[in-house]
C-alpha positions as CSV (number, residue, x, y, z in Angstrom):
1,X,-16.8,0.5,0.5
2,X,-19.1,-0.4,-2.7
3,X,-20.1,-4.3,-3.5
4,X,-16.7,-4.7,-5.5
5,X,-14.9,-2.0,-4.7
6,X,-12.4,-1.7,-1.3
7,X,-10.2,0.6,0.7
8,X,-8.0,-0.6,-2.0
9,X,-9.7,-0.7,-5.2
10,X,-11.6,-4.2,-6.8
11,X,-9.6,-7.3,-5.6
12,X,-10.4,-10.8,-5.6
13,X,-9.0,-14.2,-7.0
14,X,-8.5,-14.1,-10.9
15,X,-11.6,-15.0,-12.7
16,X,-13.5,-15.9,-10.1
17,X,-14.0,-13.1,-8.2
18,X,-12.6,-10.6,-10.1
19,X,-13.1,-11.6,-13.7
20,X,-12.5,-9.8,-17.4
21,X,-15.9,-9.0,-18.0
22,X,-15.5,-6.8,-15.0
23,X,-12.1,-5.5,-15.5
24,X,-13.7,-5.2,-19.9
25,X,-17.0,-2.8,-17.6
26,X,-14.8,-0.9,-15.8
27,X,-12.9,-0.1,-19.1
28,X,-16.0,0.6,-21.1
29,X,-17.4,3.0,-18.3
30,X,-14.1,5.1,-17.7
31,X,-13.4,5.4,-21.3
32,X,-16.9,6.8,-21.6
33,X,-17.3,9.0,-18.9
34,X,-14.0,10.5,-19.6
35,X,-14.7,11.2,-23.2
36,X,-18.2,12.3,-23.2
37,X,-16.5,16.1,-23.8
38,X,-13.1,15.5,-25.4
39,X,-10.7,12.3,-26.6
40,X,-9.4,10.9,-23.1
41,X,-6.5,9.4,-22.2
42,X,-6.2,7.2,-19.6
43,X,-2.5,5.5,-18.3
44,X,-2.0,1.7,-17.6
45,X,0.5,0.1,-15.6
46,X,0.1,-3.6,-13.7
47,X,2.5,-5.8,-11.9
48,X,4.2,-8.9,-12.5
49,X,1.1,-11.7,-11.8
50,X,0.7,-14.2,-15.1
51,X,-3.2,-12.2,-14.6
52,X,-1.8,-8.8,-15.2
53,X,-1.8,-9.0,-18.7
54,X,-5.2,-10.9,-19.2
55,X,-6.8,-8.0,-17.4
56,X,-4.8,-5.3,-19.1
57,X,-6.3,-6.5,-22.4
58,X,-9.6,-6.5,-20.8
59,X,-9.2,-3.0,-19.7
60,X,-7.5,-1.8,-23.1
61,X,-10.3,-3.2,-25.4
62,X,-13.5,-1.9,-22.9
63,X,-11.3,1.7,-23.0
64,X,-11.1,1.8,-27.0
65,X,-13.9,0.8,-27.9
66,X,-15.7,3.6,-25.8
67,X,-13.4,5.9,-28.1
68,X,-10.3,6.3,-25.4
69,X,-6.8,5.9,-25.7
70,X,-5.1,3.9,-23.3
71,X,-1.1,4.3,-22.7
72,X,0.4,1.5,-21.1
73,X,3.5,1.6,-18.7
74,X,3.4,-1.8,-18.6
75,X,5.1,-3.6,-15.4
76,X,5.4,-0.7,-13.1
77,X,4.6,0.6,-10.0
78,X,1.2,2.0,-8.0
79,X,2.9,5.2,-7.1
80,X,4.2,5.8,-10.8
81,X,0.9,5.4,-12.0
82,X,0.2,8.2,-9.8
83,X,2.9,9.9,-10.4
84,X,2.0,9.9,-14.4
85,X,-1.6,10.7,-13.7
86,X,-0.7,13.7,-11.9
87,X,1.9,15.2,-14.1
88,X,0.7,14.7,-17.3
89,X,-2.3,15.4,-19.0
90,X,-4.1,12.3,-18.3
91,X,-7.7,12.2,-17.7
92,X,-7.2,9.0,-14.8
93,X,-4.7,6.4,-14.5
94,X,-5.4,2.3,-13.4
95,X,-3.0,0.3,-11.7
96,X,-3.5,-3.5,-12.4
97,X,-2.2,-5.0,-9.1
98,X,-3.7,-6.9,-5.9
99,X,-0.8,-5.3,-3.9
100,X,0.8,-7.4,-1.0
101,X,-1.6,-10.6,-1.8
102,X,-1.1,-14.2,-3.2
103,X,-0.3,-14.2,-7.3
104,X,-3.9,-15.8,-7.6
105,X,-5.7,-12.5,-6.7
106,X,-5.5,-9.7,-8.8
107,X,-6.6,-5.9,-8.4
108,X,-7.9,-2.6,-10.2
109,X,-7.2,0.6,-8.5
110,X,-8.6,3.8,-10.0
111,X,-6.7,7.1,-9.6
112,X,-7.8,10.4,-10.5
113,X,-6.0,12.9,-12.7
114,X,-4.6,14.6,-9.7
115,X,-3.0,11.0,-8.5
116,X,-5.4,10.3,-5.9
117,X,-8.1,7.6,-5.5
118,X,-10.8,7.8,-7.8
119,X,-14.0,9.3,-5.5
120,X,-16.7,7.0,-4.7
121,X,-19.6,8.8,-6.5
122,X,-17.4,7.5,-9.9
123,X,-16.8,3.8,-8.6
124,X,-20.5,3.8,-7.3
125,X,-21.4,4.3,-11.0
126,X,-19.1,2.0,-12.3
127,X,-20.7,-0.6,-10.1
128,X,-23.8,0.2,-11.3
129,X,-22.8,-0.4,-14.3
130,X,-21.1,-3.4,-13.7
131,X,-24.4,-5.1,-12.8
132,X,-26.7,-3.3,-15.4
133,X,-28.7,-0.9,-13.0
134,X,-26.9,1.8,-15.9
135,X,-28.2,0.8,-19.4
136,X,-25.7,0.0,-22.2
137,X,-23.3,2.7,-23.4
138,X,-22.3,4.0,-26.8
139,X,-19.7,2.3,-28.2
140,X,-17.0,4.1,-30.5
141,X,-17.4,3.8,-34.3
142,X,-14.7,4.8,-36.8
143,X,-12.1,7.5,-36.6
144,X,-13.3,7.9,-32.8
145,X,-12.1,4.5,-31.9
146,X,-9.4,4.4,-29.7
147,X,-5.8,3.5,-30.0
148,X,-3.3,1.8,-27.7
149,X,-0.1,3.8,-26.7
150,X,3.4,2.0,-25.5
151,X,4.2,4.7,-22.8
152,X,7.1,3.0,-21.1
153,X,8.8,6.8,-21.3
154,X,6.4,7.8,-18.5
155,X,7.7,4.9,-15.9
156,X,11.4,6.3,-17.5
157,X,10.3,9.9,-16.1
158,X,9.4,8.7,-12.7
159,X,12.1,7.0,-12.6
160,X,14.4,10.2,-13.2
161,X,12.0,11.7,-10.8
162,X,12.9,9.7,-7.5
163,X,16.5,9.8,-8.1
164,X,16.1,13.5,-8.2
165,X,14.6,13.6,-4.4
166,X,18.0,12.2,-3.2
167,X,19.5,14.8,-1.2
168,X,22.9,12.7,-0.6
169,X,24.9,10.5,-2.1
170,X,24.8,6.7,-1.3
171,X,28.4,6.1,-2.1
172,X,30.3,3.8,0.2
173,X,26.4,2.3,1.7
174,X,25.8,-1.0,1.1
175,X,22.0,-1.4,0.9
176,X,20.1,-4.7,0.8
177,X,16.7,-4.1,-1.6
178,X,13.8,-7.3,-1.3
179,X,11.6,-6.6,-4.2
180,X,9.0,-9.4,-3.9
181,X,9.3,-10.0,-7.5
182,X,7.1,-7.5,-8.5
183,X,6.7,-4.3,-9.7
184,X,10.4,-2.5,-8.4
185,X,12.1,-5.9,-9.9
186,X,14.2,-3.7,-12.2
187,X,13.6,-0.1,-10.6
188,X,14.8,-0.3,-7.2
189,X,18.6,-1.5,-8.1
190,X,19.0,0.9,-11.0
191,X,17.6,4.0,-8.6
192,X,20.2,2.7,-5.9
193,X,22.7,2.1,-8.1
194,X,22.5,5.6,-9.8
195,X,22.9,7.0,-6.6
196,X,26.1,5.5,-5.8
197,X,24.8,3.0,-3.4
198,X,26.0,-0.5,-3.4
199,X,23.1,-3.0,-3.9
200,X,22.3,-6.7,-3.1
201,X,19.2,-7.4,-4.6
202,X,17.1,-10.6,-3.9
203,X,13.5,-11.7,-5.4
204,X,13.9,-10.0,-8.4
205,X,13.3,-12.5,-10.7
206,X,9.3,-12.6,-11.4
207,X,8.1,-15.8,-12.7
208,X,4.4,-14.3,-13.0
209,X,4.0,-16.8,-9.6
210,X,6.3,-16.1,-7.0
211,X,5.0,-12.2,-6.4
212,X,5.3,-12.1,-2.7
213,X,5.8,-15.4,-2.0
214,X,7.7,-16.1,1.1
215,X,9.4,-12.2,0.3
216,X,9.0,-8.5,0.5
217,X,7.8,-6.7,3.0
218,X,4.8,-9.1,4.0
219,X,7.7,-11.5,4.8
220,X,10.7,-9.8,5.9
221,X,12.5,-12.3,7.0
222,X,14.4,-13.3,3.9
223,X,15.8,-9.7,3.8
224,X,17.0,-9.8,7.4
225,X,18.8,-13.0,6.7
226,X,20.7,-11.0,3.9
227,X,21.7,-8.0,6.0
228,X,23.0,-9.9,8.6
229,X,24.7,-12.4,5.9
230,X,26.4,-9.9,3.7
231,X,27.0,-7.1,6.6
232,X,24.7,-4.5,5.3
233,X,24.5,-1.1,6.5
234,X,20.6,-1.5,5.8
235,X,17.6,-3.0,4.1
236,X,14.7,-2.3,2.0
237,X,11.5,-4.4,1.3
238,X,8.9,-3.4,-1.1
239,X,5.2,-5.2,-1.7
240,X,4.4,-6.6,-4.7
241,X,3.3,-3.1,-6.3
242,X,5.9,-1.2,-4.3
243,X,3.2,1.1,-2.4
244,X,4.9,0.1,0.8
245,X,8.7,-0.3,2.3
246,X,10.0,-1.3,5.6
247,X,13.5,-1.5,6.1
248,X,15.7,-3.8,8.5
249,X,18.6,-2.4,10.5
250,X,22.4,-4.0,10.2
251,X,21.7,-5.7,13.2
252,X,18.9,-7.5,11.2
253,X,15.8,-5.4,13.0
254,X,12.6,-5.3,11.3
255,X,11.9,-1.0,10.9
256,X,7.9,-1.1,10.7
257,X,5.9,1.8,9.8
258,X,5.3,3.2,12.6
259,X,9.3,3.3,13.1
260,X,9.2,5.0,10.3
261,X,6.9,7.4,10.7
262,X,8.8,8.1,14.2
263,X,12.6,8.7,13.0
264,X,11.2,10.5,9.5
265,X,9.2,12.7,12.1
266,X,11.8,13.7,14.3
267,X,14.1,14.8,12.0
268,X,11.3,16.6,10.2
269,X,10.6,18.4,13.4
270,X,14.0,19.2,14.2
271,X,14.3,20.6,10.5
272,X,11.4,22.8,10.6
273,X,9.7,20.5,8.0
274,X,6.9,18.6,10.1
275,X,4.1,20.7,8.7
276,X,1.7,21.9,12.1
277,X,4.3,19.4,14.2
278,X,1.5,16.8,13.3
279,X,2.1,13.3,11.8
280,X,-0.9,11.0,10.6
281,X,-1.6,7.6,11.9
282,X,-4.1,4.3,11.8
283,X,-5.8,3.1,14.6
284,X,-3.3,0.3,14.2
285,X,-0.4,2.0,15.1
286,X,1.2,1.3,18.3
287,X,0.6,2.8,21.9
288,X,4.7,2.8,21.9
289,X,4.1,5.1,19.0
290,X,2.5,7.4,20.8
291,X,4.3,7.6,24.0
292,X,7.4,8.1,21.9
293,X,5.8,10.8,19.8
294,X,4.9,12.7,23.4
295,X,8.3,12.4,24.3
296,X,9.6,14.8,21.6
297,X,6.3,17.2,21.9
298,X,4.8,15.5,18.3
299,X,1.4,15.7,17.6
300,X,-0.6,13.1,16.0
301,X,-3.9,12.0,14.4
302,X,-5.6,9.3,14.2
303,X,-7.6,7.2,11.1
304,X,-9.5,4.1,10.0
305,X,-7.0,2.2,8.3
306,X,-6.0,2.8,4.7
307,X,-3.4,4.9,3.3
308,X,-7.0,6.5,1.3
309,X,-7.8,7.4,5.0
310,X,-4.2,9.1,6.0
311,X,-4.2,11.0,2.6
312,X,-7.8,12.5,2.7
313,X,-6.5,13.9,6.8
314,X,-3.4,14.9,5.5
315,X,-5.5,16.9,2.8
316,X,-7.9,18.6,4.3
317,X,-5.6,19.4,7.2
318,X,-2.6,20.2,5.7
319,X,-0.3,18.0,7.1
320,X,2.7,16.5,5.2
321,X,4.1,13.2,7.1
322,X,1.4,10.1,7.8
323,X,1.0,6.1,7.1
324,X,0.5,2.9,8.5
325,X,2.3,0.4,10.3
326,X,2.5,-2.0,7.4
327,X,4.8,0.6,5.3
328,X,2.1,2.8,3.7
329,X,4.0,5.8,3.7
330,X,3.1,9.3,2.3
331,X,5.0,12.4,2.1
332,X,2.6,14.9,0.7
333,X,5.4,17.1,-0.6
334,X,5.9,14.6,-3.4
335,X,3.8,12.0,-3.7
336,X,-0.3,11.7,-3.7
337,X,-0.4,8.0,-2.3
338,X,2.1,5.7,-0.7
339,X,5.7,5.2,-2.4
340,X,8.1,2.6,-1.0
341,X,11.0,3.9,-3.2
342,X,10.4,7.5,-2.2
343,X,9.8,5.9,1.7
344,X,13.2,4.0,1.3
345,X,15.0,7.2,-0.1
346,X,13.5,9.6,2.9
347,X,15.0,6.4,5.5
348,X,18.5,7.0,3.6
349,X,18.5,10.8,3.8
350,X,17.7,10.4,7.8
351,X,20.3,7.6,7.9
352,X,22.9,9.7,6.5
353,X,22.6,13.4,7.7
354,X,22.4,11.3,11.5
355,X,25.6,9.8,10.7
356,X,24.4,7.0,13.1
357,X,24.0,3.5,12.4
358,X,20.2,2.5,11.7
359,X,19.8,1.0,14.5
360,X,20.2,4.0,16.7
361,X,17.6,5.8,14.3
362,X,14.8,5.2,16.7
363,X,16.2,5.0,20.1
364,X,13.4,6.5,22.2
365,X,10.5,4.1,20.6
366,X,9.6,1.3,22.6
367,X,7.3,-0.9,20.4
368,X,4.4,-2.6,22.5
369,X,4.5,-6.4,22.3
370,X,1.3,-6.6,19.2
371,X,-0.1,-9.5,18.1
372,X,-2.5,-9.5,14.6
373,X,-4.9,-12.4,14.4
374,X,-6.4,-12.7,10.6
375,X,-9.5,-14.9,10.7
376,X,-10.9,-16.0,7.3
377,X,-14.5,-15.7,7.4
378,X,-18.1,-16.2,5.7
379,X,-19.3,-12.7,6.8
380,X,-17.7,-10.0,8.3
381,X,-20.1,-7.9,9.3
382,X,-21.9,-10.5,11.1
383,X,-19.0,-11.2,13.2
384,X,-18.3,-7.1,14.2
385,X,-21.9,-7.2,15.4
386,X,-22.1,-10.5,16.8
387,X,-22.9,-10.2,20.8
388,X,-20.7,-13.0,22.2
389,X,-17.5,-11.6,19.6
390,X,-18.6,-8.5,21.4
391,X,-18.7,-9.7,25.2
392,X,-15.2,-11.3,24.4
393,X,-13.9,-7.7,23.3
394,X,-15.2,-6.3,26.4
395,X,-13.6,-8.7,28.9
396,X,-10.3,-8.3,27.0
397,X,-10.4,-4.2,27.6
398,X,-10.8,-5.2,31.5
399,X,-7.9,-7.3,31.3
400,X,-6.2,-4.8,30.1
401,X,-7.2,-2.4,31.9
402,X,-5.7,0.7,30.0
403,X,-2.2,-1.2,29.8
404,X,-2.9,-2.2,26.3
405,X,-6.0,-2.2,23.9
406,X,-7.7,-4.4,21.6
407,X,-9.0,-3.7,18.5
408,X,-11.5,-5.6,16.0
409,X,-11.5,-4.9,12.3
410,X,-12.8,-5.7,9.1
411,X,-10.0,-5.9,6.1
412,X,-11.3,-3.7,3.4
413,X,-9.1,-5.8,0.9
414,X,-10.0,-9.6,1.8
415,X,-12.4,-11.7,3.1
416,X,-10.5,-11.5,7.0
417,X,-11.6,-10.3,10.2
418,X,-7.9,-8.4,11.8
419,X,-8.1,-8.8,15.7
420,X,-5.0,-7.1,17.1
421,X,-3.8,-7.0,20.9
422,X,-1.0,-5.0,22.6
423,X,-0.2,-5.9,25.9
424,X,2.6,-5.5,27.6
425,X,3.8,-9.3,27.7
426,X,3.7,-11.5,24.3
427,X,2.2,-14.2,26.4
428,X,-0.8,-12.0,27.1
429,X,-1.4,-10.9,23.7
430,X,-1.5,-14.5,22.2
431,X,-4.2,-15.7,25.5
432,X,-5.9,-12.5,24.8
433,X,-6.3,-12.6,21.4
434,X,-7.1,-16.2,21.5
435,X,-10.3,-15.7,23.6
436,X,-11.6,-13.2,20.3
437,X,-10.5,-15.5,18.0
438,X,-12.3,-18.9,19.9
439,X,-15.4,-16.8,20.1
440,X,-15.4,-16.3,16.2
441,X,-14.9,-19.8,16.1
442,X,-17.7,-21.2,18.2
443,X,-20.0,-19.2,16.8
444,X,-18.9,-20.8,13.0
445,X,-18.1,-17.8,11.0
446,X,-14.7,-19.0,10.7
447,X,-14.2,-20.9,7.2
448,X,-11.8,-23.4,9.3
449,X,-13.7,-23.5,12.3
């Protein structure tokens, strides 16, 4: 990770930590570096925060006036940015979005022409550049000024895109689709209504403020509610830039990631499509995960979290199934980065081949009782190496004493310190995780200690 850059692009607050100078820099260096040999074109799309469209004017004038042309999806999602990149003749694309956080913080991810994330020796100049270790660029003068392009015809192709991965139709299905007013506040019903499906749709009505507030798949709970209310068959929850889904059962069971990676990995096995038998996972996945996995004779990997992490395995290992337990989910046959509408439509296909109720999907799973402890803090990598943080790790492993594990992390997106137990009681995971936690505390890296 760079000084502003994360697993996850540059996010911070809205012009405080992330400001439009920066977001102007990043726009000025792209559009340069990209044109230094031809006129580039470079694809827009940003989510539904009121800062959104502050920074895409940022990002539009630094890209023109370095001589680029920038064509703007305008309120879309992360993976159709990627989707754009990738199958048009774009020289990058930049998604506007801070993802599954607050509508204060905002985000700039960078993907490359082939729809991945942007390599680090680029962002590492950017950065550079951002604090004026590079010297000043050229800026564009007349006829090699660039323009500004309304593109909403590309979000229009990914659209007809997904819809063509459906294998079945959802006629007869009554689906329940969160959309954390953001970015799938119009896509998701139309895609679920095209295919047949009948939808109930809530937090779909973006005020620039309410983007994952109290919704989507951060906070399912609103969705389970509905399910259960309205007698669904199943549920869908999306983040605010729709890069993750997890779904909810008809009994009003929260389907995680790692869920899904289980039932969409069976049936890929048992289809012959589970490329080397081998799906991808984080170090946060569960141990249930894994047990269940050896059950059916699956292999698995493991990464540092981050979808960027899962991809760059399944790449250079040719594997075509991996994600995270919060929903990140990547099927490398059609998509270069997580898709929650591609996710939701791979649940449905398994749903409906099985002809059993979601809630038999997983039967063989047995989730670990896991508890995640996120601890604000003034400076994570003090904490990681601190020896008493340490000594309190240690004497959790002996409790557990290979019935469980505990793991310490630093977020790559916020300012947090992610301690996760999983024991084989709840109990034990909150006292265990406590004992971490009150040894951040008393040694005052905690901002509410």
């Amino acid at each position: 990770m760079g000084k502003y850059f994360g697993t996850d692009g540059f996010r911070g607050e809205a012009n405080i930590t992330l400001n439009v100078e920066h977001a102007y820099k990043v726009g000025r260096y792209l559009g340069w570096y990209y044109g230094k040999e031809h006129k580039c074109k470079i694809v827009i799309g940003k989510d539904t925060r009121r800062s959104s469209y502050m920074f895409e004017y940022a990002l539009v004038a630094g890209l023109t006036a370095s001589g680029a042309d920038a064509y703007l999806l305008h309120v879309t999602t992360t993976p159709s940015v990627s989707y754009v990149a990738r199958t048009e003749d774009f020289d990058c694309g930049i998604m506007i979005s801070a993802s599954h956080n607050p509508y204060y913080d905002n985000g700039i991810k960078l993907i490359n022409s082939r729809g991945e994330k942007m390599s680090e020796s680029i962002i590492a100049d950017i950065e550079a550049y951002i604090d004026g270790i590079i010297g000043e660029i050229p800026f564009a003068t007349g006829e090699n000024i660039g323009c500004t392009v309304d593109y909403a015809v590309g979000r229009n192709r990914y659209t007809g895109y997904i819809i063509s991965l459906a294998r079945n139709s959802y006629k007869g299905i009554k689906v329940g689709l969160d959309c954390s007013n953001g970015s799938t506040w119009m896509l998701a019903k139309s895609i679920f209504d095209a295919l047949g499906a009948q939808t109930f749709v809530i937090n779909n009505q973006p005020t620039g403020f309410n983007i994952n507030n109290n919704c989507g798949s951060t906070h399912i709970e609103g969705l389970c509610d509905l399910v259960m209310e309205k007698q669904l068959d199943i549920g869908f929850a999306f983040d605010g830039d729709a890069d993750r889904c997890l779904a909810v059962d008809e009994n009003g069971n929260v389907l995680t990631g790692d869920h899904i990676l289980y039932l969409c990995g069976c049936y890929m096995k048992n289809k012959s499509e589970l490329a080397k038998n081998t799906v991808v996972t984080t170090v946060m996945s569960n141990l249930g995960l894994y047990k269940a996995f050896d059950e059916k004779g699956i292999e698995y990997v493991k990464t540092d979290v981050g979808d960027k992490y899962v991809y760059e395995s399944m790449q250079n290992n040719g594997y075509c199934l991996g994600g995270e337990e919060s929903g990140h989910i990547i099927f490398s046959k059609y998509a270069s980065t997580g898709d929650g509408l591609i996710t939701a439509l791979k649940i449905m296909e398994v749903f409906i081949e099985s002809k059993l109720p979601a809630s038999k999907l997983c039967e063989g799973f047995v989730r670990y009782p896991q508890l995640t402890r996120n601890v604000k803090v003034t400076d994570k990598n003090a904490v990681v190496a601190d020896k008493d943080v340490q000594d309190a790790v240690k004497y959790v492993e002996e409790q557990l004493a290979g019935n469980g594990r505990i793991l310490l992390r630093k977020s790559g997106t916020e300012p947090l310190i992610r301690v996760m137990v999983e024991a084989m009681g709840e109990n034990m995971c909150q006292a265990l995780a406590d004992k971490v936690v009150d040894a951040i505390n008393k040694k005052g890296y905690s901002v509410n200690s």
